[in-house]
N, CA and C atoms as an extended XYZ file, in Angstrom:
609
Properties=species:S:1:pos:R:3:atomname:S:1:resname:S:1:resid:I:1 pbc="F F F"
N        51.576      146.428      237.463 N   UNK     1
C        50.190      146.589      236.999 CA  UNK     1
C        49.274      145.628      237.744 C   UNK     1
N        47.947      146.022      237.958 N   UNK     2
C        47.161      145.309      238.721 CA  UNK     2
C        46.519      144.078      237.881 C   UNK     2
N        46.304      142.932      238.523 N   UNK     3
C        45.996      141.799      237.460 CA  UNK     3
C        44.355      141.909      238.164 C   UNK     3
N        43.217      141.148      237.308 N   UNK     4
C        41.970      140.965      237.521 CA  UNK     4
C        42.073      140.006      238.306 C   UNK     4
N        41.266      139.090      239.513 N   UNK     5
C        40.589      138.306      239.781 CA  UNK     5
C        40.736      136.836      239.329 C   UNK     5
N        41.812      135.409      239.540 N   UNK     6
C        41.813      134.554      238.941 CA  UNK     6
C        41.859      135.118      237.174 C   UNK     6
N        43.095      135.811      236.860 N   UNK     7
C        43.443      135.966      235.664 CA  UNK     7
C        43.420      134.823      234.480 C   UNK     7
N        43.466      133.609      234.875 N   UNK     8
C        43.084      132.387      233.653 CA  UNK     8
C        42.115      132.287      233.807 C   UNK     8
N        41.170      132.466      234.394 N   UNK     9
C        39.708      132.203      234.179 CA  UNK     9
C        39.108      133.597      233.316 C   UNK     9
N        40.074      134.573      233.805 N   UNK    10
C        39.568      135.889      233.049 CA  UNK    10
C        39.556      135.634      231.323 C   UNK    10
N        40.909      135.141      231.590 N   UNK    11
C        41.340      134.827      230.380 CA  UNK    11
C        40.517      133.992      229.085 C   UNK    11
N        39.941      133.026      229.738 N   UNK    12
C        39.471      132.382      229.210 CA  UNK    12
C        37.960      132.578      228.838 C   UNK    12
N        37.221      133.552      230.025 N   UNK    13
C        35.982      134.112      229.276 CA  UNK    13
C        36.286      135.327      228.041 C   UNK    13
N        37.166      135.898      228.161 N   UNK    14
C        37.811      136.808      227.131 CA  UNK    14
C        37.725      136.145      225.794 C   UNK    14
N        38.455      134.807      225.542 N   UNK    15
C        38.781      134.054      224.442 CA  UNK    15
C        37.513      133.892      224.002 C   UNK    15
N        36.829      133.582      225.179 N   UNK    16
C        35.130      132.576      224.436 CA  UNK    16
C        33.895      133.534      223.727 C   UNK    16
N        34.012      134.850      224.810 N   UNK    17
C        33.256      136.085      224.517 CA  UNK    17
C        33.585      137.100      223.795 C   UNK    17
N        34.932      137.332      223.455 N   UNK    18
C        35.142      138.760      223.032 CA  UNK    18
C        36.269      138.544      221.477 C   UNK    18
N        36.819      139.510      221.060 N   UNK    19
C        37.164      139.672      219.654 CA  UNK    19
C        38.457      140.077      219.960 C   UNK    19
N        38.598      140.177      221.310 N   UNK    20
C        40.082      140.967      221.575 CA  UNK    20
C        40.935      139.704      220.882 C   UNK    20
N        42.443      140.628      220.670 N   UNK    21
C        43.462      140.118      220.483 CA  UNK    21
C        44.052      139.250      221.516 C   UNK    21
N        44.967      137.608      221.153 N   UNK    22
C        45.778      137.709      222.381 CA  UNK    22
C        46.782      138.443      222.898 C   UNK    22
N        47.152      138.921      222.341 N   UNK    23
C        47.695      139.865      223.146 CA  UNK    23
C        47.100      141.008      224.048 C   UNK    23
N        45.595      141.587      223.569 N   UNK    24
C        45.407      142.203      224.510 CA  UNK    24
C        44.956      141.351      225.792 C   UNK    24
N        44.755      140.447      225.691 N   UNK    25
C        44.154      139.448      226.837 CA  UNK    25
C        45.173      139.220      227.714 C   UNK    25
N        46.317      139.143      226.843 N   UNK    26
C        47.561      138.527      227.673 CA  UNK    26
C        47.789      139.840      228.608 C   UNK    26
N        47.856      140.423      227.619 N   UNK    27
C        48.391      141.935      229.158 CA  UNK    27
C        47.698      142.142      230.101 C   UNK    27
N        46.096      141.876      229.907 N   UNK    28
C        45.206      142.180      231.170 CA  UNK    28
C        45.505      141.565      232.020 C   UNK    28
N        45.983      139.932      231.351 N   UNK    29
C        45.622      138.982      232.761 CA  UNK    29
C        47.371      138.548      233.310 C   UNK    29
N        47.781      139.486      232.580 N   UNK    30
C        49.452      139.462      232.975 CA  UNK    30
C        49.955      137.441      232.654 C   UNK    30
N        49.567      137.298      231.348 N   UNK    31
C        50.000      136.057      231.032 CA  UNK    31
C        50.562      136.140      229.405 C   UNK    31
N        51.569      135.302      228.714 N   UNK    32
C        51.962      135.150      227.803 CA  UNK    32
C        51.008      134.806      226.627 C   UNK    32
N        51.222      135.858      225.452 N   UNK    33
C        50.286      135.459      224.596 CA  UNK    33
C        50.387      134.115      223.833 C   UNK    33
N        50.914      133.436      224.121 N   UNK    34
C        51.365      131.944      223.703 CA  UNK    34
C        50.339      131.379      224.309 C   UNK    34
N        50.004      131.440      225.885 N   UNK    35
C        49.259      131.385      226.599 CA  UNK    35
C        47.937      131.177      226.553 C   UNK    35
N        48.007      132.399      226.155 N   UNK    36
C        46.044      132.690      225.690 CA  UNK    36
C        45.775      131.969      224.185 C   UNK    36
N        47.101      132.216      223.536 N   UNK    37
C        46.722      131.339      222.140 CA  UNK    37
C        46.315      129.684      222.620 C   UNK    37
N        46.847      129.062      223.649 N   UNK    38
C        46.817      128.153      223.461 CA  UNK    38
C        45.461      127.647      224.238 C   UNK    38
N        45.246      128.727      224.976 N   UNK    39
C        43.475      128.571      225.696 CA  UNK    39
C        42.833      128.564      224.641 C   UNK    39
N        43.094      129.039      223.429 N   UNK    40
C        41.421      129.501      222.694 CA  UNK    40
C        42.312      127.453      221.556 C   UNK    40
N        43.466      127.522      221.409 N   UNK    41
C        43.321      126.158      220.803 CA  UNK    41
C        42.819      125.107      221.832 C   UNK    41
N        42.582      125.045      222.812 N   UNK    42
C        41.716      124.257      223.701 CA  UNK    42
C        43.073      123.376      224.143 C   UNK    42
N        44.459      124.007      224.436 N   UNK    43
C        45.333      122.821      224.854 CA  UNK    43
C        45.570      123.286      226.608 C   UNK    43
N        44.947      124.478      227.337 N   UNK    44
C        45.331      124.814      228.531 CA  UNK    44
C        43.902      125.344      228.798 C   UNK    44
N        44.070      124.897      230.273 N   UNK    45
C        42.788      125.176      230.608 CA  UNK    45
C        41.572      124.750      230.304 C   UNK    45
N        41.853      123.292      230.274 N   UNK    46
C        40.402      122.750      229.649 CA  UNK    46
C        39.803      122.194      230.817 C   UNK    46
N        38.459      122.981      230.592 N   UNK    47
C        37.127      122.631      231.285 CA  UNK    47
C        36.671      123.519      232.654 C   UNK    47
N        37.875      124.836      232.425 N   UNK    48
C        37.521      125.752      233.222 CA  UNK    48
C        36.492      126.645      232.839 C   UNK    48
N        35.886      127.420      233.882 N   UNK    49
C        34.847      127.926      234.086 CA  UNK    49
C        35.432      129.262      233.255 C   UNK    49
N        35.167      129.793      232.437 N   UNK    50
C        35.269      131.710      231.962 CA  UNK    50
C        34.668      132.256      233.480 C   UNK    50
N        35.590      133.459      233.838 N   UNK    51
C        35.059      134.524      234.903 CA  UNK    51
C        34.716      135.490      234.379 C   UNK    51
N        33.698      136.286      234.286 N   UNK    52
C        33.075      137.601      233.864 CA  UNK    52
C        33.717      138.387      234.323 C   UNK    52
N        34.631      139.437      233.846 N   UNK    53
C        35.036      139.992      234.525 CA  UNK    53
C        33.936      141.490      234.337 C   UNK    53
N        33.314      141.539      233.616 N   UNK    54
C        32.083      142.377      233.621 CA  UNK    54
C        30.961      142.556      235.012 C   UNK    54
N        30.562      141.226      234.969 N   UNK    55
C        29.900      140.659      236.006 CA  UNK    55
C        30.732      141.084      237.770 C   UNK    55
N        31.834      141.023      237.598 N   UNK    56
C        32.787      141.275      238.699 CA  UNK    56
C        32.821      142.172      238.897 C   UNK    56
N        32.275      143.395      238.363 N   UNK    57
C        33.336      144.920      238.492 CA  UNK    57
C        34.717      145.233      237.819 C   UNK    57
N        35.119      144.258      236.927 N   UNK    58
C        36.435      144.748      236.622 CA  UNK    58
C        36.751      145.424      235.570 C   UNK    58
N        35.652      144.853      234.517 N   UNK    59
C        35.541      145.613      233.296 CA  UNK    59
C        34.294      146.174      232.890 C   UNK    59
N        34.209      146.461      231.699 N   UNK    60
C        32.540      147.785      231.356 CA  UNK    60
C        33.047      146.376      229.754 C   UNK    60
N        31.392      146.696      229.857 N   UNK    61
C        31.018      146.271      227.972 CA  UNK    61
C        32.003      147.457      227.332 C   UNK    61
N        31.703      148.902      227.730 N   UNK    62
C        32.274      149.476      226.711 CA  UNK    62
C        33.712      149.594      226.764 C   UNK    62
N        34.750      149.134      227.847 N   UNK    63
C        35.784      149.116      227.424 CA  UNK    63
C        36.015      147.987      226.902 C   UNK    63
N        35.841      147.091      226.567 N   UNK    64
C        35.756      145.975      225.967 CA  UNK    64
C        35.845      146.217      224.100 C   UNK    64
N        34.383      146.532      223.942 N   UNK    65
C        34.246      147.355      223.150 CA  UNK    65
C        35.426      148.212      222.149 C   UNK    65
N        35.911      149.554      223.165 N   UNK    66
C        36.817      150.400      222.786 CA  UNK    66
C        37.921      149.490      222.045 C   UNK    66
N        37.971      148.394      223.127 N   UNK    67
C        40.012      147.598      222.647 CA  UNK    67
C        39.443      146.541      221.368 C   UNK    67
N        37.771      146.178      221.570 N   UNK    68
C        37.893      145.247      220.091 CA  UNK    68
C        38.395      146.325      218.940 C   UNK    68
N        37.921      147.311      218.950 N   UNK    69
C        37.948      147.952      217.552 CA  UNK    69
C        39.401      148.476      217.282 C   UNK    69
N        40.349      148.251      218.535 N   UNK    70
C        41.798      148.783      218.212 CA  UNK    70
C        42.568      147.804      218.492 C   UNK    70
N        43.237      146.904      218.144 N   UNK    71
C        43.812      146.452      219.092 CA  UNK    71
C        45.463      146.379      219.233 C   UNK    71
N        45.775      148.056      218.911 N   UNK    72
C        46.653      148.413      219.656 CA  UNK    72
C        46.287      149.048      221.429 C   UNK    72
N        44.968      149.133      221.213 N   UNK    73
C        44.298      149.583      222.889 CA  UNK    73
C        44.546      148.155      223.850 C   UNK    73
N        44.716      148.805      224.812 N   UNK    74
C        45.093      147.639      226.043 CA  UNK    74
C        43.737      148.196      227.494 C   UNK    74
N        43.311      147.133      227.471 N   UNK    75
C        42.227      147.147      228.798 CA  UNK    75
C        42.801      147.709      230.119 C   UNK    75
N        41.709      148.498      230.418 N   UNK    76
C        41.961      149.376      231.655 CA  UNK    76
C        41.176      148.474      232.923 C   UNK    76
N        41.983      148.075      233.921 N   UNK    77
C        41.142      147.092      235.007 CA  UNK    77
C        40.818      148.534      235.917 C   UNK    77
N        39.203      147.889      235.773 N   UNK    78
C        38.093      149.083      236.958 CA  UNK    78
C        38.890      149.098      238.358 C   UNK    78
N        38.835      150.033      238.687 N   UNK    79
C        39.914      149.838      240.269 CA  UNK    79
C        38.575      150.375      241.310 C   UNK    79
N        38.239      149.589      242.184 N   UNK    80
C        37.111      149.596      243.226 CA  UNK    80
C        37.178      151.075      243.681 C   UNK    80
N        36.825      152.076      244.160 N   UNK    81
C        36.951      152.974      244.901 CA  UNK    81
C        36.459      152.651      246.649 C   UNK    81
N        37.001      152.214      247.231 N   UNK    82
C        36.491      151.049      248.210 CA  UNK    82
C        37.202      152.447      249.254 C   UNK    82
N        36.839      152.475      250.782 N   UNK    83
C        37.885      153.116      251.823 CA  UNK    83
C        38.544      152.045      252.433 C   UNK    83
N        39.740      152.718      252.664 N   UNK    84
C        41.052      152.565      252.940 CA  UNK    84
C        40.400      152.096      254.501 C   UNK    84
N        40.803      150.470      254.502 N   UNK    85
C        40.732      149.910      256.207 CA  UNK    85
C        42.101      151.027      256.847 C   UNK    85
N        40.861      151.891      257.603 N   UNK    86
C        41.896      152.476      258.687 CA  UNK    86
C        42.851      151.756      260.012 C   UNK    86
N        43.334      152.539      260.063 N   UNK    87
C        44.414      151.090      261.184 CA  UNK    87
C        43.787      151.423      262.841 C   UNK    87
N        43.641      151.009      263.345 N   UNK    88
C        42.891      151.347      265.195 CA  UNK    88
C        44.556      152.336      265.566 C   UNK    88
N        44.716      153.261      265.890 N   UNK    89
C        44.982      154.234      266.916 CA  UNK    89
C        44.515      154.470      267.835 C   UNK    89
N        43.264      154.590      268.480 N   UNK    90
C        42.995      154.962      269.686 CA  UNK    90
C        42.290      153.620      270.140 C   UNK    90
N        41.908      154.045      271.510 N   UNK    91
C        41.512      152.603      272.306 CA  UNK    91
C        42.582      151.690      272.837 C   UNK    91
N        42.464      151.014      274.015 N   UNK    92
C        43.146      149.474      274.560 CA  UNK    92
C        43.484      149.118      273.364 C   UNK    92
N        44.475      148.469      273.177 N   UNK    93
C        45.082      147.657      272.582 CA  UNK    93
C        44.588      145.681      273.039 C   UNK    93
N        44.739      145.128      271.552 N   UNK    94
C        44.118      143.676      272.402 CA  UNK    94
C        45.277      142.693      273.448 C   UNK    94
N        45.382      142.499      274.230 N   UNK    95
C        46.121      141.509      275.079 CA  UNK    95
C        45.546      140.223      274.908 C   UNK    95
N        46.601      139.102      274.737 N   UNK    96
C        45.685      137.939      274.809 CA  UNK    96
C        45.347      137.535      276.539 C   UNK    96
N        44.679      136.605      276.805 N   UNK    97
C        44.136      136.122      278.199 CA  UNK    97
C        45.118      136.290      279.194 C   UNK    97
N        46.384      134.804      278.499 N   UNK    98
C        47.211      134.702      278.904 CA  UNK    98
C        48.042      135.928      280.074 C   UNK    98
N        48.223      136.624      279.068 N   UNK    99
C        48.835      138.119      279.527 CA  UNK    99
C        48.648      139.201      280.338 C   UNK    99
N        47.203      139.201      280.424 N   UNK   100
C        45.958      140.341      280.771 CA  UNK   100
C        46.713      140.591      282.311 C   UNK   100
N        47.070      139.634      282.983 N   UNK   101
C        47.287      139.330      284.333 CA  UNK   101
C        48.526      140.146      284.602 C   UNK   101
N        49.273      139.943      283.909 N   UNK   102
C        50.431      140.862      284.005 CA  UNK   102
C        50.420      142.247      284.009 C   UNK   102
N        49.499      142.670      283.480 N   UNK   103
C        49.353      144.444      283.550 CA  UNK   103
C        49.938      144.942      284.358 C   UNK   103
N        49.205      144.372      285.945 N   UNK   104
C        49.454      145.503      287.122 CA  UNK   104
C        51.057      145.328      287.522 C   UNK   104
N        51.682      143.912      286.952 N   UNK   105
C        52.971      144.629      287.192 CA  UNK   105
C        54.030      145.571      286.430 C   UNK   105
N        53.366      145.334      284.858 N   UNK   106
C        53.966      146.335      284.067 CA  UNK   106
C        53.528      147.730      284.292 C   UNK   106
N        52.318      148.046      284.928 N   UNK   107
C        51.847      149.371      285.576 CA  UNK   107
C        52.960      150.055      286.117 C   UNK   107
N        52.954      148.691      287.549 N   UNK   108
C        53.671      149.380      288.598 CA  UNK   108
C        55.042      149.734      288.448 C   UNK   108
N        55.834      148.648      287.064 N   UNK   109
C        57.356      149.221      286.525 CA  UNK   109
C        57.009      150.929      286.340 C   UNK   109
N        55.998      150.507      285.535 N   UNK   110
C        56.135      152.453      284.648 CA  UNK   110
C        56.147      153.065      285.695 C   UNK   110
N        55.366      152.684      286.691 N   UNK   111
C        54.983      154.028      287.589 CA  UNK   111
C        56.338      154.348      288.165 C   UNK   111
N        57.253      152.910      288.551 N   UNK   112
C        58.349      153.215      289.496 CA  UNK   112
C        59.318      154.262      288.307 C   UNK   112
N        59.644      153.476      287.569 N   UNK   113
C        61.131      153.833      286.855 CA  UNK   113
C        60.814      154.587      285.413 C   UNK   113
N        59.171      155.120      284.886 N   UNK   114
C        59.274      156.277      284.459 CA  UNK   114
C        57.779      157.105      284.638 C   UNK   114
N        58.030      157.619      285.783 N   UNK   115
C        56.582      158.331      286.282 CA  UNK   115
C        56.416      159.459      285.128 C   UNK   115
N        57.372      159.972      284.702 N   UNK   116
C        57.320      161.203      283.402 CA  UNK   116
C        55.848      160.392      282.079 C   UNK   116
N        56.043      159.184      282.237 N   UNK   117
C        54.645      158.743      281.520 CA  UNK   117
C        53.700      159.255      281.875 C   UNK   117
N        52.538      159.737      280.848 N   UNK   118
C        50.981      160.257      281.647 CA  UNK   118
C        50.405      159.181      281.758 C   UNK   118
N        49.133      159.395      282.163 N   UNK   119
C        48.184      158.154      282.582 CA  UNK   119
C        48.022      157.462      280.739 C   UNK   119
N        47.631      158.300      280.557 N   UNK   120
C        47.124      158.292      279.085 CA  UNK   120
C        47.962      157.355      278.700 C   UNK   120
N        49.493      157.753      278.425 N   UNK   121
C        50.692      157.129      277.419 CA  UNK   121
C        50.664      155.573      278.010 C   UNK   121
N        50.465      155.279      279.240 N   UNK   122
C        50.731      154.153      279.581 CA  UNK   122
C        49.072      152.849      279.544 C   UNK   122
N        48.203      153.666      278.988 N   UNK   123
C        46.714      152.979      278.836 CA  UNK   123
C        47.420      152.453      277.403 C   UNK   123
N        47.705      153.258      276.819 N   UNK   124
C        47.808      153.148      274.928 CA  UNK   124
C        49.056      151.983      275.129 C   UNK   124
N        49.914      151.844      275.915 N   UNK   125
C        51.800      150.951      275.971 CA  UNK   125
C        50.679      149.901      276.278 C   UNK   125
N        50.432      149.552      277.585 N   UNK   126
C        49.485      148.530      277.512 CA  UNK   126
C        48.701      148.016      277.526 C   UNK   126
N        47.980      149.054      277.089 N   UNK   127
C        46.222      148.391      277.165 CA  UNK   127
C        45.308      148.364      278.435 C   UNK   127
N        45.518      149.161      279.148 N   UNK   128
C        44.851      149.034      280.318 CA  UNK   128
C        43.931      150.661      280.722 C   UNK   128
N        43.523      150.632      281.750 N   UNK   129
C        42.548      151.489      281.695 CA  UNK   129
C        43.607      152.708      283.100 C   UNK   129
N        42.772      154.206      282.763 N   UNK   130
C        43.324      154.448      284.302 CA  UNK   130
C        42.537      154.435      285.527 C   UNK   130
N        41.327      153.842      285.571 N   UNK   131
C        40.955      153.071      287.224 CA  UNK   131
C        42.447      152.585      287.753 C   UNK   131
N        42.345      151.531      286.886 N   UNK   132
C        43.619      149.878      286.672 CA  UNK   132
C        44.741      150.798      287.482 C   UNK   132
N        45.503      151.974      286.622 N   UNK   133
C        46.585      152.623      287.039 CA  UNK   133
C        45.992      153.412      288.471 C   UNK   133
N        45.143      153.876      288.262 N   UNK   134
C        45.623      154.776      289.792 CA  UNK   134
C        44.982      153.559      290.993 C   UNK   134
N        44.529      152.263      290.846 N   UNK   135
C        44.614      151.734      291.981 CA  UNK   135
C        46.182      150.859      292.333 C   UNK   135
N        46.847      150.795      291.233 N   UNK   136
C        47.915      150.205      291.567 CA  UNK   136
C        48.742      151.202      291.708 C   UNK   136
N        48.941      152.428      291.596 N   UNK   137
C        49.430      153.546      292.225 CA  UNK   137
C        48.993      153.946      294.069 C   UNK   137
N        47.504      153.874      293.965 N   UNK   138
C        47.122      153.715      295.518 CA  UNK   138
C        47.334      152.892      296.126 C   UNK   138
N        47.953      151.493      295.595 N   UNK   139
C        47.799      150.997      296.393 CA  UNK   139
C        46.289      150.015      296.944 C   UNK   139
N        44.935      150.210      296.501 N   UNK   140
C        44.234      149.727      296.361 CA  UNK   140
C        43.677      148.528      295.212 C   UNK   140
N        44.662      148.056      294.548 N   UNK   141
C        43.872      146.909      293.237 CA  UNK   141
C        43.926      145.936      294.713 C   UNK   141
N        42.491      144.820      293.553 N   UNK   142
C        42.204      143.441      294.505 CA  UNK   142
C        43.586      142.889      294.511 C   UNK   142
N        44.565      142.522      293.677 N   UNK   143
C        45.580      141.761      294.340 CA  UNK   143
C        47.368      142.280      294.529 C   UNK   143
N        46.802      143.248      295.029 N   UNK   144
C        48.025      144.262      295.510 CA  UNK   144
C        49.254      143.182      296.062 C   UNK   144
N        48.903      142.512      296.857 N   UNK   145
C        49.704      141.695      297.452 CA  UNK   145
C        50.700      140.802      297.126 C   UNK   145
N        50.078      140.442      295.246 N   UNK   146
C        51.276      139.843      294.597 CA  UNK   146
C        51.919      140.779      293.152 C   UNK   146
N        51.242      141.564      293.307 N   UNK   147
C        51.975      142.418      292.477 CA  UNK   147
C        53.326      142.654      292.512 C   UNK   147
N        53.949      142.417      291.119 N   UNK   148
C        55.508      142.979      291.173 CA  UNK   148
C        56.132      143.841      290.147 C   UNK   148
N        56.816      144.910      290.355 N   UNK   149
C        57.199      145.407      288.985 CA  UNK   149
C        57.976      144.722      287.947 C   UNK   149
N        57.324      144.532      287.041 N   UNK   150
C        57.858      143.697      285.994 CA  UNK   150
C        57.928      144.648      284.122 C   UNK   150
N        59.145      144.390      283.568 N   UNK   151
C        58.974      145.699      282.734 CA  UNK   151
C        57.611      145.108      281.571 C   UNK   151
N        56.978      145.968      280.705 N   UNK   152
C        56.143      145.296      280.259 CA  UNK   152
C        56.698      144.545      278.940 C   UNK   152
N        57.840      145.113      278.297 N   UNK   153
C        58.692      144.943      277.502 CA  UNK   153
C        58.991      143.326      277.661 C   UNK   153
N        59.623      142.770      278.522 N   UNK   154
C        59.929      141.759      279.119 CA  UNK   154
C        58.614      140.947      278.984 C   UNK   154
N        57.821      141.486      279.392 N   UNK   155
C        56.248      140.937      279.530 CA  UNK   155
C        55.336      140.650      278.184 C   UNK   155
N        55.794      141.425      277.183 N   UNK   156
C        55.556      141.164      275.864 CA  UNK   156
C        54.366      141.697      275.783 C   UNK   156
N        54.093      142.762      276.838 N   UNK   157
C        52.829      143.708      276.478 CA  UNK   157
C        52.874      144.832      275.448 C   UNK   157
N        54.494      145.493      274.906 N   UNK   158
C        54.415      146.186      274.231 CA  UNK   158
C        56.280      146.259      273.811 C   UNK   158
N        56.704      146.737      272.687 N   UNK   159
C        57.825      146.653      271.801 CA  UNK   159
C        58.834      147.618      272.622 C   UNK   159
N        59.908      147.029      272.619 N   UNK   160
C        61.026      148.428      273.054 CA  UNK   160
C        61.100      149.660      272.220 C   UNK   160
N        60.625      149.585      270.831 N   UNK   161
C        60.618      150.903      270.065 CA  UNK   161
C        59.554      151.658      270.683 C   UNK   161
N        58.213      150.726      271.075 N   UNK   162
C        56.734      151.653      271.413 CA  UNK   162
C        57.757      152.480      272.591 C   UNK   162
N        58.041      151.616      273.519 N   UNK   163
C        58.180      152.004      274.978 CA  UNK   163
C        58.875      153.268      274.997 C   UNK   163
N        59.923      153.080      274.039 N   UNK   164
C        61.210      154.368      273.558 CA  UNK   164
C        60.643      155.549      272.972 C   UNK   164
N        59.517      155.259      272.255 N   UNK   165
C        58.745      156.191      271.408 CA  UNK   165
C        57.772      157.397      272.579 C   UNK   165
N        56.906      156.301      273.478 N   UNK   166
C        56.324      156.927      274.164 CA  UNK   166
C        57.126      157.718      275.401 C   UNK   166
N        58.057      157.468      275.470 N   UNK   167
C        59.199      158.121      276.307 CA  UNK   167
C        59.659      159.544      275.753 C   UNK   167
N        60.021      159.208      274.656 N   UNK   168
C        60.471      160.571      273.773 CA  UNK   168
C        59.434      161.321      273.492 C   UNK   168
N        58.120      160.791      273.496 N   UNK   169
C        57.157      161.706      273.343 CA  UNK   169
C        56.782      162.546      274.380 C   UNK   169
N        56.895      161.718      275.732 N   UNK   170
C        56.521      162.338      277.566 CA  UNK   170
C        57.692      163.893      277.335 C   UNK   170
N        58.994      163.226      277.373 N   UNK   171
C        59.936      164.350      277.342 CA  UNK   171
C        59.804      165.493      276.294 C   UNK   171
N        59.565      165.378      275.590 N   UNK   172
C        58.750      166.701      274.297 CA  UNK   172
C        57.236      167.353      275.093 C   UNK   172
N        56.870      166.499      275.734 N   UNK   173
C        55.807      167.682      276.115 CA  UNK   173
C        55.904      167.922      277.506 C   UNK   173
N        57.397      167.945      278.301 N   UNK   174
C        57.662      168.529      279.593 CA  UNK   174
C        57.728      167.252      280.595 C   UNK   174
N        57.440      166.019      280.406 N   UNK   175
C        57.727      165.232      281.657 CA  UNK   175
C        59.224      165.106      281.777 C   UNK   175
N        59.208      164.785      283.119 N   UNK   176
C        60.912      164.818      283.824 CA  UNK   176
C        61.289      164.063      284.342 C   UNK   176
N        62.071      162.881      284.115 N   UNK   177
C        62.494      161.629      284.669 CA  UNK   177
C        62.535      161.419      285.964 C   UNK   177
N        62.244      160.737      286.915 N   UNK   178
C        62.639      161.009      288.173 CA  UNK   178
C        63.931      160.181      288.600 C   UNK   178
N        64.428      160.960      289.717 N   UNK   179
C        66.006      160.353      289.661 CA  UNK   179
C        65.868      159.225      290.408 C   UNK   179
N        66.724      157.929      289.849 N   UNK   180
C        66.883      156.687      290.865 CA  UNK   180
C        66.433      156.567      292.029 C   UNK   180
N        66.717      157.506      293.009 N   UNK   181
C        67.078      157.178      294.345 CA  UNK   181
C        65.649      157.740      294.458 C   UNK   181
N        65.171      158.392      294.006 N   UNK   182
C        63.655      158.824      294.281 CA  UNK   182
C        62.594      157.511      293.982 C   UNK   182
N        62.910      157.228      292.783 N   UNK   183
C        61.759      156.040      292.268 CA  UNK   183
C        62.111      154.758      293.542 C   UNK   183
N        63.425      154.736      293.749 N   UNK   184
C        63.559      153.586      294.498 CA  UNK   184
C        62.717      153.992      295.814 C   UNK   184
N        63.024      155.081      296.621 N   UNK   185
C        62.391      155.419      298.153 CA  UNK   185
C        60.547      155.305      297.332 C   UNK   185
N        60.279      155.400      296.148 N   UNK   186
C        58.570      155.539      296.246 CA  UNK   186
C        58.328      154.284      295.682 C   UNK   186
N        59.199      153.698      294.956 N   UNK   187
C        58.525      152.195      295.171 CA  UNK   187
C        59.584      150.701      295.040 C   UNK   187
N        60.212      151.205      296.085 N   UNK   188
C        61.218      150.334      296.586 CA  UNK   188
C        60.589      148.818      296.996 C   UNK   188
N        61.608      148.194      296.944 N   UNK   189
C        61.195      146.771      296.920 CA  UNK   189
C        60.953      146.349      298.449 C   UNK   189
N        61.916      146.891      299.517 N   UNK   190
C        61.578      146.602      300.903 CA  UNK   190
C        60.342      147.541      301.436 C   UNK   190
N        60.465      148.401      300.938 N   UNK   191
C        58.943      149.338      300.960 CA  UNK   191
C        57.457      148.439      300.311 C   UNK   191
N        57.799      148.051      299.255 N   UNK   192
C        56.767      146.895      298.609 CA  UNK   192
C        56.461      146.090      299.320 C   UNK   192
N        57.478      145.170      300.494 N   UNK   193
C        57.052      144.468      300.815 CA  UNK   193
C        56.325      144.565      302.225 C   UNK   193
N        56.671      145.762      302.782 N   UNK   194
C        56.181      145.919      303.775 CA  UNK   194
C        54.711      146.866      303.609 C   UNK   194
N        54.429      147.798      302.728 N   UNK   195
C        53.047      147.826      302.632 CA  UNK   195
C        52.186      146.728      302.006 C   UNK   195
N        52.533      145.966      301.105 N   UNK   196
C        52.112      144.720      300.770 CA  UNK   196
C        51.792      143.888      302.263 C   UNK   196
N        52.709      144.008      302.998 N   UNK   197
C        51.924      142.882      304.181 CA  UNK   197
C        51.091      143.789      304.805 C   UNK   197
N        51.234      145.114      305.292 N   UNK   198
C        50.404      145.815      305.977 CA  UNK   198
C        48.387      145.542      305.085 C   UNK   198
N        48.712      145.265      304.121 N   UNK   199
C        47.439      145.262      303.159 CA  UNK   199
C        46.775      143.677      302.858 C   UNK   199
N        47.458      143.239      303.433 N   UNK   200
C        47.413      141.670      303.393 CA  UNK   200
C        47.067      141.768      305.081 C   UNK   200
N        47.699      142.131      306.017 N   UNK   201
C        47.273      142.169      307.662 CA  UNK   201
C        45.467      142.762      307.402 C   UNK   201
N        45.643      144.055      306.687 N   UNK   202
C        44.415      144.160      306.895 CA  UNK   202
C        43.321      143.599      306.475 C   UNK   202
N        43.746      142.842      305.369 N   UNK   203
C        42.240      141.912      304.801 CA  UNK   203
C        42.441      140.537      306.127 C   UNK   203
């Protein structure tokens, strides 16, 4: 059951203001009616403030009301009708500073060893944009030269379940792994290093 707002303070404007039973007090504020008896004998809780729980939103005069005149009735706590904080799904994901730097080599892993990723799946894994991806696919980002494939997993840009998830998702809508010896000839490490200097000769 949901408790009010600092329940001993509830408690205790209850005792000072209202006719209820302790026991109904006790159940609202999810405390022992020993409890509340011993708030209204002044041995707990002395010199605390009563909380309105009227004043708060939690209760109505008239349910108040309703439970003085019964008090087999037990108080109903007002429940906010508030919306539900939605959770972010779409958009970059936040990277701290630290990290940001690492992208282009977790890019360039995906690109090597699972091109079956879309542009898309791999903006959402780590947060990056696809300018970001297709220049480190061309071959054109500003620092091509030290770029390395690094998994992002490793990199702590995103969870082995995400990574597994977004994988199983590529393969459900038709992407196709590419085989080893392929990813290696397109972005092989002695290949890396030699367009890497060719791009470094030319600046």
């Amino acid at each position: 059951m949901a408790l009010p707002l600092m329940p001993k303070a509830t408690a205790v404007w209850l005792v000072e203001n209202t006719s209820l039973s302790f026991e109904q007090i006790a159940a609202f504020c999810g405390m022992h009616s020993l409890e509340v008896q011993a708030i209204a004998d002044g041995e707990v809780a002395v010199g605390m403030v009563g909380l309105d729980p009227i004043a708060n939103g939690q209760l109505t005069k008239q349910e108040i009301e309703r439970c003085e005149k019964n008090q087999d009735l037990r108080l109903r706590l007002l429940v906010a009708d508030l919306p539900q904080v939605a959770s972010r799904s779409k958009g970059p994901r936040y990277t701290p500073i630290t990290k940001r730097g690492d992208k282009p080599d977790a890019i360039a892993w995906l690109l090597k060893h699972h091109p079956e990723l879309s542009d898309a799946q791999v903006c959402r894994l780590i947060g990056t944009t696809k300018p970001t991806i297709a220049a480190v696919r061309d071959r054109t980002h500003w620092n091509v030269a030290n770029i390395k494939p690094r998994g992002p997993v490793m990199l702590g840009l995103c969870s082995q379940r995400e990574l597994e998830e977004a994988l199983a998702l590529a393969i459900r809508r038709g992407g196709v792994p590419r085989p080893p010896e392929e990813t290696e000839d397109h972005y092989g490490e002695n290949q890396d290093d030699d367009r890497y200097s060719e791009q470094e000769d030319a600046h």
